[in-house]
C-alpha positions as CSV (number, residue, x, y, z in Angstrom):
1,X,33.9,9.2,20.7
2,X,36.5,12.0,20.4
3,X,36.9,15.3,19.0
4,X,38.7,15.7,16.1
5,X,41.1,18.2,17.8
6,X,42.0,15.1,20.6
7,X,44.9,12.9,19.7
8,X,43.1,9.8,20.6
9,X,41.0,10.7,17.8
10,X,43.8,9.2,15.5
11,X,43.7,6.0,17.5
12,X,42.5,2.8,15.2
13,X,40.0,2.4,18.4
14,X,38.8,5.7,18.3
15,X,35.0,5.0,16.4
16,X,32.7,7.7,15.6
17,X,29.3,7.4,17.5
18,X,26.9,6.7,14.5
19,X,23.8,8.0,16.9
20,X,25.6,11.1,17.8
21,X,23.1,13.3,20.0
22,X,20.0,15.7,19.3
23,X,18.7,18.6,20.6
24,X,15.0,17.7,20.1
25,X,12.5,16.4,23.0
26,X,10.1,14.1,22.5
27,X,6.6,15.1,22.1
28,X,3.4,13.7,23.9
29,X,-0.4,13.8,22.4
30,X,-2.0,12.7,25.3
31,X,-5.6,13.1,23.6
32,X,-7.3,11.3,26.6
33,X,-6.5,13.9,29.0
34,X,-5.3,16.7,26.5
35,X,-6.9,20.2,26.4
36,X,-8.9,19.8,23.2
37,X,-7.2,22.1,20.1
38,X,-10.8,22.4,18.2
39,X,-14.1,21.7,19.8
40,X,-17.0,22.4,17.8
41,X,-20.0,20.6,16.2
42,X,-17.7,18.5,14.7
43,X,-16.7,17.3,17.4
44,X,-13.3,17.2,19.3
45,X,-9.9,17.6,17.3
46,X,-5.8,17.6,18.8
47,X,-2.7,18.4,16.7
48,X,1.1,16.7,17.3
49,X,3.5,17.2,15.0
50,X,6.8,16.0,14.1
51,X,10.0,17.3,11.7
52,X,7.7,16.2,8.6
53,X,4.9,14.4,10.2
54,X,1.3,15.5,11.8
55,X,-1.1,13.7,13.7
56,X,-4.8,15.2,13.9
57,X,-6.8,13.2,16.3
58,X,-10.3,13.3,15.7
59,X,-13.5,12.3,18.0
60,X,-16.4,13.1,15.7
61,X,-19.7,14.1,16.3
62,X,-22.8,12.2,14.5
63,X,-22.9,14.2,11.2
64,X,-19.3,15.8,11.7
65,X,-17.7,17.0,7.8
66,X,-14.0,17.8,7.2
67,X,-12.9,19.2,4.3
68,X,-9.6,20.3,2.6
69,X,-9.2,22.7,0.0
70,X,-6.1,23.1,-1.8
71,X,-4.1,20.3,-0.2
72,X,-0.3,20.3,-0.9
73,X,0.3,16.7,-0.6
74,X,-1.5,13.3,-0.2
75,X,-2.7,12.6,3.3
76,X,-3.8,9.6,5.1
77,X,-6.9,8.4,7.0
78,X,-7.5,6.2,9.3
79,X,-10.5,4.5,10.6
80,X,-9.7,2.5,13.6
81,X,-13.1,0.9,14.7
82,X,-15.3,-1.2,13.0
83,X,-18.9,0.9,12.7
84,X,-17.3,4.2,11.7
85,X,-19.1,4.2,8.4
86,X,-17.7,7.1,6.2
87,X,-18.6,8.9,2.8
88,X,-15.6,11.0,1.1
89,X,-14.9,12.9,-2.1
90,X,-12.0,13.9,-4.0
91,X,-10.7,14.5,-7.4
92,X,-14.5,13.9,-8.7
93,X,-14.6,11.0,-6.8
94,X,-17.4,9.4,-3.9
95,X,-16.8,6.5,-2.2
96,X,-17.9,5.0,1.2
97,X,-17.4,2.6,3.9
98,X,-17.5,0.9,7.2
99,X,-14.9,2.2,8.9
100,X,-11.7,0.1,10.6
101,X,-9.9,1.0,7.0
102,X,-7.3,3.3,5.6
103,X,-7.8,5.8,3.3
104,X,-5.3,7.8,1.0
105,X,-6.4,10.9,-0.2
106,X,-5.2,12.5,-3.1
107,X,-4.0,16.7,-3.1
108,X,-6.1,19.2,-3.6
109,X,-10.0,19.7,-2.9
110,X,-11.4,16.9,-0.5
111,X,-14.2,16.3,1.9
112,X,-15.3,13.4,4.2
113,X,-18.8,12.7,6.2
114,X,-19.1,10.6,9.1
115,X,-23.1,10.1,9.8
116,X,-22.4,8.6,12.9
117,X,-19.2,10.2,13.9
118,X,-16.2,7.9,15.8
119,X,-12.9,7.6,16.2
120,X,-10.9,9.3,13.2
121,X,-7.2,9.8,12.6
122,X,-5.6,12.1,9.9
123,X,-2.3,11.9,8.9
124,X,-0.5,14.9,7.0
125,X,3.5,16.0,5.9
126,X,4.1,19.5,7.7
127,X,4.2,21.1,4.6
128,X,0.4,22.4,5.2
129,X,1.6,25.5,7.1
130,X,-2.8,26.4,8.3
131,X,-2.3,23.0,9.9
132,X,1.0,23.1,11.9
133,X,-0.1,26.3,13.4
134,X,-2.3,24.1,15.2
135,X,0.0,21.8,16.9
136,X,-0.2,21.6,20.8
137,X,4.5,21.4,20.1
138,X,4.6,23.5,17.4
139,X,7.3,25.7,19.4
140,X,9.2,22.2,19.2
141,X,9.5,22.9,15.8
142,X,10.0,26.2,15.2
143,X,13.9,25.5,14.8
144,X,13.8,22.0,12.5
145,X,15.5,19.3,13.5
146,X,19.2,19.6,12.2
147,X,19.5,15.6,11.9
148,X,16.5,15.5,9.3
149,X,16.8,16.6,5.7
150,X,15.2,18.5,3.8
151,X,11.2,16.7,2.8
152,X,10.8,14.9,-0.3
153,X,7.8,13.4,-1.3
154,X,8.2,10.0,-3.3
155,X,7.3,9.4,-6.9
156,X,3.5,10.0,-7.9
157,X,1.7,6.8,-7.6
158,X,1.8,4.6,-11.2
159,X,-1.9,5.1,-12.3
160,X,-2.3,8.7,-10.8
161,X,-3.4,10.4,-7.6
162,X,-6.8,9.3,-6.7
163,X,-8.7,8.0,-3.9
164,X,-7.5,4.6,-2.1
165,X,-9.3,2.2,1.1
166,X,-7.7,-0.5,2.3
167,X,-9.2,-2.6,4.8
168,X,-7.1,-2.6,8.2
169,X,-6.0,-6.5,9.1
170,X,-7.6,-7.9,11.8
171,X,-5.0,-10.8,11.9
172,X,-1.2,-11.0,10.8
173,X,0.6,-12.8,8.8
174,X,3.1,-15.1,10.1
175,X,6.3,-13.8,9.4
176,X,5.4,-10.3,8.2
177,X,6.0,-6.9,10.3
178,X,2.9,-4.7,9.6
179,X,0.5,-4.8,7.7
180,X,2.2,-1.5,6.7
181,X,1.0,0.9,3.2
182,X,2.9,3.9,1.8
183,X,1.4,7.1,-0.1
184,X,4.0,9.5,-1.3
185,X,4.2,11.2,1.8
186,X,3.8,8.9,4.8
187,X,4.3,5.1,5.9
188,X,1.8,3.4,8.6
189,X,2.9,0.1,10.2
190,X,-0.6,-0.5,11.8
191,X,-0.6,-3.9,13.3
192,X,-3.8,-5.9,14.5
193,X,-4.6,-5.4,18.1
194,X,-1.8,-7.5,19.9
195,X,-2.2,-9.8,23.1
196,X,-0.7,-9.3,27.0
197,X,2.9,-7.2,27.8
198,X,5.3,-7.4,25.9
199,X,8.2,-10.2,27.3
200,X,11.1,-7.9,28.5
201,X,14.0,-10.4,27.8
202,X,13.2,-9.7,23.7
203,X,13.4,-5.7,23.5
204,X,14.5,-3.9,20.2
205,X,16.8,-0.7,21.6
206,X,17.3,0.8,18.0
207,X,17.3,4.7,16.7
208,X,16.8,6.1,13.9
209,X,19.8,8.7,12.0
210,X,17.8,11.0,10.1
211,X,14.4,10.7,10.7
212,X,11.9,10.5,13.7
213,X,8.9,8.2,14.7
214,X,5.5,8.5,15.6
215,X,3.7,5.7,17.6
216,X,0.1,6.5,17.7
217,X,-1.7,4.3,20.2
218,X,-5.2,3.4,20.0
219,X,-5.9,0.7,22.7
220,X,-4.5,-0.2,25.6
221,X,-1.4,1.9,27.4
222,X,2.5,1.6,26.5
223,X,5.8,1.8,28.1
224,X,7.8,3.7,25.6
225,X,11.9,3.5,27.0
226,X,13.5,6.6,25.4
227,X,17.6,7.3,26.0
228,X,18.8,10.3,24.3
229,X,22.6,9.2,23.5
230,X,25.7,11.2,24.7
231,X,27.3,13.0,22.2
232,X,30.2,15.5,22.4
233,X,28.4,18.9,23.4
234,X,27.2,17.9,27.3
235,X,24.5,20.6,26.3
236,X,22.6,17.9,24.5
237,X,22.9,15.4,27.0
238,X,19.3,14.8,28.5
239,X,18.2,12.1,31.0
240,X,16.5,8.9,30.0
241,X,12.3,9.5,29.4
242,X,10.1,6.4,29.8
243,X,6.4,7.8,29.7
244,X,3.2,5.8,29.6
245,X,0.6,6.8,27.5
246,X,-3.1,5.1,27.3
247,X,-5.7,5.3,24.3
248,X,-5.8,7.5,22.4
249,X,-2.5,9.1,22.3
250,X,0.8,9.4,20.1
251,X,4.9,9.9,20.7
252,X,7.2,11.5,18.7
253,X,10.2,10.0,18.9
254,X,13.3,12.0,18.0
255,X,16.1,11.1,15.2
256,X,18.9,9.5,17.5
257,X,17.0,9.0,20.4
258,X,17.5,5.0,21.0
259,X,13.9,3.5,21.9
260,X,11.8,0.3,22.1
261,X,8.6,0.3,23.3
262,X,6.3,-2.2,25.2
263,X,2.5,-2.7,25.8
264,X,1.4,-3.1,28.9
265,X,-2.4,-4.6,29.1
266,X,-3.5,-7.9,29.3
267,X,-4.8,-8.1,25.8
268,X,-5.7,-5.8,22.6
269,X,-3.1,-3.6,22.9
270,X,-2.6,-1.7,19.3
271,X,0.2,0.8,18.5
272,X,0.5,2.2,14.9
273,X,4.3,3.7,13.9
274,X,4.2,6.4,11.2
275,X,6.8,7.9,9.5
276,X,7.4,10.5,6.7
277,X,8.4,10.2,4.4
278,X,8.3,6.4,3.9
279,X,11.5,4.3,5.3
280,X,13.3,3.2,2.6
281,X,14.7,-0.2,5.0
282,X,11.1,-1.2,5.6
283,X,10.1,-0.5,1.4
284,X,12.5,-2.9,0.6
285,X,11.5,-5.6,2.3
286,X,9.7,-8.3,0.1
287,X,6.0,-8.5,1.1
288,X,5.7,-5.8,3.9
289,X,4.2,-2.8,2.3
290,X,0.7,-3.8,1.0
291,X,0.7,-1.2,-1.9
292,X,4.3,-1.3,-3.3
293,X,2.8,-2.2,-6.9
294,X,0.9,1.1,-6.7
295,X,4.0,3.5,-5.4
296,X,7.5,3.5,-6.6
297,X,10.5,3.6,-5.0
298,X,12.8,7.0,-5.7
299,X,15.0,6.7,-8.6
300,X,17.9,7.2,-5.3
301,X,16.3,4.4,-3.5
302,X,16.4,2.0,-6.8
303,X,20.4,2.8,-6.8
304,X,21.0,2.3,-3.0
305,X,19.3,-1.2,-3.4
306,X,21.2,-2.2,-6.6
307,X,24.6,-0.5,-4.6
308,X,23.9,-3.0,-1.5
309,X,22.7,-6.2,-3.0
């Protein structure tokens, strides 16, 4: 990779270096050893952001309420454990469940009871300003990312904002990535708990140009290999990062940063990756997002697919 203002940059050799560099650190939520953010009767509640992605990690107490009033944008729920039973309103709208499910929650006025508390994740864009302010990074943030546009919510679901639940998968499919759903803010690629470490002669070293990644992990402990590439200001250039982080906890991995990750326990390990807004790649796949029928792609997306098939 050369500057333009170098000969060899002329050279029919000279390629550009698609992954460039970034000045951005990856963020830990270590929520098992974390100072809480919130700790009241509700409970115990940490905040990790992303460019356009937060995490709010929830233990509840028996009888613990959240509530939203005025919400932007649709958010995401998730119940991780079976027994985590659940009663939430929104848009005029009750319904309840077990728990170990996902829930999409429509904008504006919403509330959600958990009678015996548990183990609850919610999943918002960083367009909620009350909530970034929370953020254990949020001075990560303060200058964006420069490699990430602009956020822009997808297209309104086809029959209207309302409340969704979907059960999590306790088993995969044979030859599908995920399960993973899509709202018009976020994508969660929540597979079912998986078995021993992961074989290390079958990695997936891959980054991401424009947007960053969070994995969220909920049992278990993983090795997550990060390199941040070398591009041409040596300012940028940091050294290679491979934490370990146990249950619960989540990484934010940032745009260019090359990374593959890899569980470590015996058995029933179980990392979620999140992302907002939705990845197009993975939307296009046939079969792989659980909801597609109920969220359409961007009019842009329809065009890039008809451009590359």
């Amino acid at each position: 990779m050369y500057d333009k203002s170098d000969p060899r940059s002329k050279l029919s050799t000279a390629k550009n270096d698609p992954s460039g560099s970034t000045p951005t650190p990856a963020s830990l939520g270590l929520y098992y050893k974390d100072k809480p953010v919130e700790e009241d009767d509700n409970g115990k509640a940490w905040y990790t952001r992303g460019q356009d992605l937060l995490v709010n990690y929830i233990e509840a107490a028996p009888g613990a309420t959240f509530t939203r009033k005025d919400q932007k944008d649709e958010y995401m729920i998730v119940l991780p454990d079976d027994d985590t039973p659940y009663e939430i309103t929104a848009m005029g709208e009750t319904k309840e469940g077990p728990g170990h499910q996902l829930i999409i929650v429509p904008p504006g006025n919403s509330t959600i009871t958990f009678p015996k508390g548990g183990r609850v994740v919610r999943l918002f864009s960083t367009q909620s300003e009350d909530l970034n302010a929370k953020c254990a990074n949020a001075e990560t943030y303060a200058t964006p990312d420069p490699n990430i546009p602009p956020f822009q919510p997808w297209p309104d679901p086809v029959d209207g904002f309302k409340l969704r639940v979907y059960d999590l998968w306790k088993t995969r499919q044979p030859g599908q990535l995920g399960p993973i759903w899509r709202c018009t803010t976020i994508m969660l690629n929540f597979p079912p708990p998986g078995g021993g470490p992961r074989d290390i002669t079958k990695m997936s070293p891959h980054s991401h140009d424009d947007f960053d990644q969070c994995s969220l992990v909920m049992a278990g402990s993983f090795l997550h290999n990060m390199r941040w590439p070398w591009g041409l200001d040596k300012n940028l250039w940091r050294p290679d990062e491979a934490p370990v982080t146990e249950a619960p906890s989540c990484t934010i991995i940032p745009a260019k940063v090359i990374h593959s990750s890899e569980s470590l326990h015996s058995s029933g390990n179980r990392m979620a990756d999140i992302f907002a807004p939705p990845r197009l790649d993975f939307s296009l796949q046939e079969g792989w997002v659980q909801n597609a029928d109920e969220y359409p792609l961007p009019e842009w997306a329809t065009e890039k697919e008809k451009a590359t098939a």
